[in-house]
Every structure is written in C-alpha cells, then in structure tokens.
MMTF fields as JSON, N, C-alpha, C and O atoms, coordinates in Angstrom:
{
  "mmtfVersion": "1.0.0",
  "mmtfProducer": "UNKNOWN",
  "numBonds": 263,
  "numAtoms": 264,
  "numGroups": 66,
  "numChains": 1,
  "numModels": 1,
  "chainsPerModel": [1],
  "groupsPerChain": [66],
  "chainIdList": ["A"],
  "bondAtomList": [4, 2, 8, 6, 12, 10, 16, 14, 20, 18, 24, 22, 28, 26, 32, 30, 36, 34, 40, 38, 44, 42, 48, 46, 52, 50, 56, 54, 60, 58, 64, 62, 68, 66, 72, 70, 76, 74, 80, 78, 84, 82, 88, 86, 92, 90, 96, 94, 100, 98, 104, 102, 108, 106, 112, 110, 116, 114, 120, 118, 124, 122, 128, 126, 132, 130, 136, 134, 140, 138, 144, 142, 148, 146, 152, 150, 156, 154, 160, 158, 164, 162, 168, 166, 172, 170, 176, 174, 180, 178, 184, 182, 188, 186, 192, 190, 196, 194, 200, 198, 204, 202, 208, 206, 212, 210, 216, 214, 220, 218, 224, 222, 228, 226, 232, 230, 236, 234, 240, 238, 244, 242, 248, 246, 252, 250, 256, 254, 260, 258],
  "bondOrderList": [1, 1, 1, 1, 1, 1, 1, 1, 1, 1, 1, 1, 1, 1, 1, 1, 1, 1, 1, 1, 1, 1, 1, 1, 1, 1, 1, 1, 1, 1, 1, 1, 1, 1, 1, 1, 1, 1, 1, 1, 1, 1, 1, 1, 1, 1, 1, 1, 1, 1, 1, 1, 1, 1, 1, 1, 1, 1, 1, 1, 1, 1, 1, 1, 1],
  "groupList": [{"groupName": "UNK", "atomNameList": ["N", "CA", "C", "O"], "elementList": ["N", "C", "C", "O"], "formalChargeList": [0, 0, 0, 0], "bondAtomList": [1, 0, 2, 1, 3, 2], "bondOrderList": [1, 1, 2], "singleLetterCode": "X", "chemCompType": "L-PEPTIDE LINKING"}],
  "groupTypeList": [0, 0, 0, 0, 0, 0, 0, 0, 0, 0, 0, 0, 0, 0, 0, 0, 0, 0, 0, 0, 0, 0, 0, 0, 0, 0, 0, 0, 0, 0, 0, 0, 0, 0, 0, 0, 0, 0, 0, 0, 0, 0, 0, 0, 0, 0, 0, 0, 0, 0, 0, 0, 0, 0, 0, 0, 0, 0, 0, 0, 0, 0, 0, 0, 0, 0],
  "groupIdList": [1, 2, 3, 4, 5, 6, 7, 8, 9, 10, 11, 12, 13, 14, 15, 16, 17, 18, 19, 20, 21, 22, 23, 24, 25, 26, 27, 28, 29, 30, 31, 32, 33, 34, 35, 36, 37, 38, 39, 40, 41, 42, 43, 44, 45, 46, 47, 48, 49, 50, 51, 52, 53, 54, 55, 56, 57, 58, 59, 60, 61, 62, 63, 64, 65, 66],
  "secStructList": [7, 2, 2, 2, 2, 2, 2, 2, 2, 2, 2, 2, 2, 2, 2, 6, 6, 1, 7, 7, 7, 1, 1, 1, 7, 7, 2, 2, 2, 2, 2, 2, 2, 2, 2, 6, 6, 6, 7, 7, 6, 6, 1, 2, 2, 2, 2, 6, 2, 2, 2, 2, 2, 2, 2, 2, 2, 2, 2, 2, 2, 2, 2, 2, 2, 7],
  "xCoordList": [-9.523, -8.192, -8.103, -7.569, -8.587, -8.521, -8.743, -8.036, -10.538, -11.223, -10.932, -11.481, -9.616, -8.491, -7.983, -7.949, -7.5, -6.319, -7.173, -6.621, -8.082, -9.333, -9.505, -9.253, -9.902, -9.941, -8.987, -9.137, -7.575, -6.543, -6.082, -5.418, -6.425, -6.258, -7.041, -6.666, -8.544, -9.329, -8.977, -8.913, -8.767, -8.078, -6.844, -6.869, -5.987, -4.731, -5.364, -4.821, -6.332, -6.764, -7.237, -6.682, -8.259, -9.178, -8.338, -8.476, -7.205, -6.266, -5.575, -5.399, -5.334, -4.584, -5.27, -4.811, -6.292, -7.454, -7.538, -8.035, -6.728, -6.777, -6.355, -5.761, -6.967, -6.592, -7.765, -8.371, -8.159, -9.54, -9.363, -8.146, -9.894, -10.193, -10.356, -10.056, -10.817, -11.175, -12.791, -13.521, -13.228, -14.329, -15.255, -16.436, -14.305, -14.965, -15.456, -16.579, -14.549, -14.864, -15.727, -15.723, -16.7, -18.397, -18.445, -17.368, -19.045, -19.44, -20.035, -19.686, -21.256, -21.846, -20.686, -21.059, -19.203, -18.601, -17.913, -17.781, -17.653, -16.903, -18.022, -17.679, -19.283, -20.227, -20.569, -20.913, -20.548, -20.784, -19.47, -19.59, -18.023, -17.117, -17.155, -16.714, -17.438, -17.437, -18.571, -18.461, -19.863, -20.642, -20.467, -21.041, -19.423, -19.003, -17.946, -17.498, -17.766, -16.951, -17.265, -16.519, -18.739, -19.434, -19.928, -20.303, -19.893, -19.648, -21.579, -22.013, -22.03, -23.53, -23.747, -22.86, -24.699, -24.956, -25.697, -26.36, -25.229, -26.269, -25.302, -25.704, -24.373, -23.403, -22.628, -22.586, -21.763, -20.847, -19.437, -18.504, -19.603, -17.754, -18.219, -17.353, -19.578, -19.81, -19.565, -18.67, -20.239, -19.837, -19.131, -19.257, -17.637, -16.137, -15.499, -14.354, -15.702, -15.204, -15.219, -14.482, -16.231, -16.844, -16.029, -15.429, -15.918, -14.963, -14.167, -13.898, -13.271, -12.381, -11.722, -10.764, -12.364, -12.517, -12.345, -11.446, -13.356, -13.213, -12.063, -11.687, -11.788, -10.588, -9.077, -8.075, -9.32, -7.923, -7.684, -6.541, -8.809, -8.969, -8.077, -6.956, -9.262, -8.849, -7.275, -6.738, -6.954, -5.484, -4.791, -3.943, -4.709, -3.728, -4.131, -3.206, -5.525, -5.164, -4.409, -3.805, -4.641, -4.36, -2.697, -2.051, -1.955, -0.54, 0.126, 1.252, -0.976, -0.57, -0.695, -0.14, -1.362, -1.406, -0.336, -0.18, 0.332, 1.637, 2.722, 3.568],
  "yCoordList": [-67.552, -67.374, -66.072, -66.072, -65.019, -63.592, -63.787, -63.457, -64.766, -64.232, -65.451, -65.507, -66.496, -67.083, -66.017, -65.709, -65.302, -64.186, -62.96, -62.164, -62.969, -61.374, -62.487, -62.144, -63.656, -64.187, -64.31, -64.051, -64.805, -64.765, -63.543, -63.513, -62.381, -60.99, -60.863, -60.631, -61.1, -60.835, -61.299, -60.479, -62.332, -63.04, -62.647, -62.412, -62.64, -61.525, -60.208, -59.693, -59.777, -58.595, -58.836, -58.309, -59.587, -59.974, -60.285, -59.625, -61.371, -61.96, -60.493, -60.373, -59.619, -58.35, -57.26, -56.249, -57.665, -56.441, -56.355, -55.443, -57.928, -57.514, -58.962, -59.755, -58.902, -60.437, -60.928, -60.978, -61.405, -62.629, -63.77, -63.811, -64.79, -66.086, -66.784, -66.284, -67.877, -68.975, -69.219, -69.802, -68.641, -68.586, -67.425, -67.493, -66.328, -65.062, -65.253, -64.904, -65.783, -66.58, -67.565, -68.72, -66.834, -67.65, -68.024, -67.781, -68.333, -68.754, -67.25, -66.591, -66.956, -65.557, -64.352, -63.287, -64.563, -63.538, -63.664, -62.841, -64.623, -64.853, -64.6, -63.996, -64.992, -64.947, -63.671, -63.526, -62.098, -60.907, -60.322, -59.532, -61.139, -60.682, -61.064, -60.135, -61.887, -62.266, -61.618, -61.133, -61.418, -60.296, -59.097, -58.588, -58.514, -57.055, -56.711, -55.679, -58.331, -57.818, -58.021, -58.057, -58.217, -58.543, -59.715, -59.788, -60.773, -61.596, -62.406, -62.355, -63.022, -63.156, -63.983, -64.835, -64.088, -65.253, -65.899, -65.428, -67.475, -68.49, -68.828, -69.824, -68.246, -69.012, -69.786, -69.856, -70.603, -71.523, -70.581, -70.689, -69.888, -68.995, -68.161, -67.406, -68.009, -67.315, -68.684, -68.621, -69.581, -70.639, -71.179, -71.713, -70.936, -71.05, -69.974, -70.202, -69.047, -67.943, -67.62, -66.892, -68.385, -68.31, -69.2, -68.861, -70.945, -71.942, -71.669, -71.83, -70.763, -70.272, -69.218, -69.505, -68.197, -67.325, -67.768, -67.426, -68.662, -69.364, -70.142, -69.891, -70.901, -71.777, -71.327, -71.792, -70.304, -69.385, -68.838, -68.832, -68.311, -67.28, -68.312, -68.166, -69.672, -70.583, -71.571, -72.144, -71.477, -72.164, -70.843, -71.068, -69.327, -68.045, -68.124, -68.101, -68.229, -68.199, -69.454, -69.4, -70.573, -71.601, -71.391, -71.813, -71.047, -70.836, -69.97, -70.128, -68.713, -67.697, -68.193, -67.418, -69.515, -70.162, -70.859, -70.961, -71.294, -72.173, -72.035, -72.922],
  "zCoordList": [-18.074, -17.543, -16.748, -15.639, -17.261, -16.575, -15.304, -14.352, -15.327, -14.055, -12.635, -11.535, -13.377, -12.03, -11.575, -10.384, -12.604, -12.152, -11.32, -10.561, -11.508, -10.517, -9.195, -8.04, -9.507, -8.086, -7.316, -6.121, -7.906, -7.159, -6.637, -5.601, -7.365, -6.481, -5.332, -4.183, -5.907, -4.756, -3.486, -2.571, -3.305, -2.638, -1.698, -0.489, -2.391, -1.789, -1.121, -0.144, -1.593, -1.159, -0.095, 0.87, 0.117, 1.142, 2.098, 3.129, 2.085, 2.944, 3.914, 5.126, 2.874, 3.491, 4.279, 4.811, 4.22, 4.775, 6.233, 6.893, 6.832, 8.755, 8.724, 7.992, 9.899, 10.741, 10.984, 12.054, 9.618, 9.701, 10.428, 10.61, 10.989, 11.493, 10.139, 9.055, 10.319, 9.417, 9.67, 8.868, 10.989, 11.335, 10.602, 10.264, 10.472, 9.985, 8.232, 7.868, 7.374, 6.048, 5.826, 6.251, 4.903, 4.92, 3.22, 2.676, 2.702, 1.466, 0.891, -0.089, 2.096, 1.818, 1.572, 1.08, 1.945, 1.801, 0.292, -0.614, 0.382, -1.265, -2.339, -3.354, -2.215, -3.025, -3.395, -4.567, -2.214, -2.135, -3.245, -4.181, -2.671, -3.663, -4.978, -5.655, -5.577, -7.072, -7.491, -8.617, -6.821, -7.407, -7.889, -8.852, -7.0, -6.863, -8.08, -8.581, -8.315, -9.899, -11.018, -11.996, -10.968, -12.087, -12.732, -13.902, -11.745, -12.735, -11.607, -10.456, -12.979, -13.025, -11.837, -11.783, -10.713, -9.593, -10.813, -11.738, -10.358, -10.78, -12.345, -12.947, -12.848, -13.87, -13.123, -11.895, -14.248, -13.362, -13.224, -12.429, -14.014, -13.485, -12.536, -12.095, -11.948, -10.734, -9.608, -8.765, -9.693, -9.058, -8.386, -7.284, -9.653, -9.208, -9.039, -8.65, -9.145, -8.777, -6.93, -6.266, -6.564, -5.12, -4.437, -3.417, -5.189, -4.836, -4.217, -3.027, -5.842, -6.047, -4.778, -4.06, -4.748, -3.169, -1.921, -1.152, -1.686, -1.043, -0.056, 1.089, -0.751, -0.726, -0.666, -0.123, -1.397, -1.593, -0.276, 0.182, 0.465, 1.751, 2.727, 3.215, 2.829, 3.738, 3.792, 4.741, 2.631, 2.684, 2.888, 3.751, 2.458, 3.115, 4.504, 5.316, 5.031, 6.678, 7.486, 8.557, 6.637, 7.509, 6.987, 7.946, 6.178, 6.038, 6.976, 7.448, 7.272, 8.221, 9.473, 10.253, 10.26, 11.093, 12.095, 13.311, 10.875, 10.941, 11.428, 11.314]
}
C-alpha cells in the first residue's frame, strides 16, 4: 500500500518537474525512478512500481493535453 502511495508521488513529482512530451517518458525513466527509491530491479513491486510510473506520467500528460 505505501509503495502505490511513493509511486503516486513520484509521479506528481515527475509530472511537475517541466514540460515533458509523452515522447520524452521511456520505461528506462520510470525504471531509474523506482530504483532510486529502493526498491529491488527484478521483484514484482519493482515491476509495478515501473507500470505503475509509467502510466501515471502518461495519463497526467495526456490530461494536460486536453
């Protein structure tokens, strides 16, 4: 439960940091972020945590699109 709630920050964070594209958001970037908070490459809550990142980035830009 926590580490929805660290992704969903991360997230917000990342979203706030400039004016990304949808182009600029890679797998490699979410993957660099869930590392950076500890959490193991190659588990599955690293996994989804990346999904998780992921996805979150791309539905805040495509909202900011609109």
């Amino acid at each position: 439960m926590s580490r929805i709630a660290l992704t969903c920050c991360f997230a917000a964070l990342l979203a706030s940091c400039g004016n990304l594209s949808v182009n600029n958001i890679d797998w490699g970037q979410a993957r660099l972020a869930c590392a950076d908070v500890g959490i193991g490459p190659g588990s599955s809550a690293f996994d989804q945590c990346v999904s998780n990142l992921y996805y979150s980035l791309w539905q805040e830009q495509n909202a900011a699109e609109r």
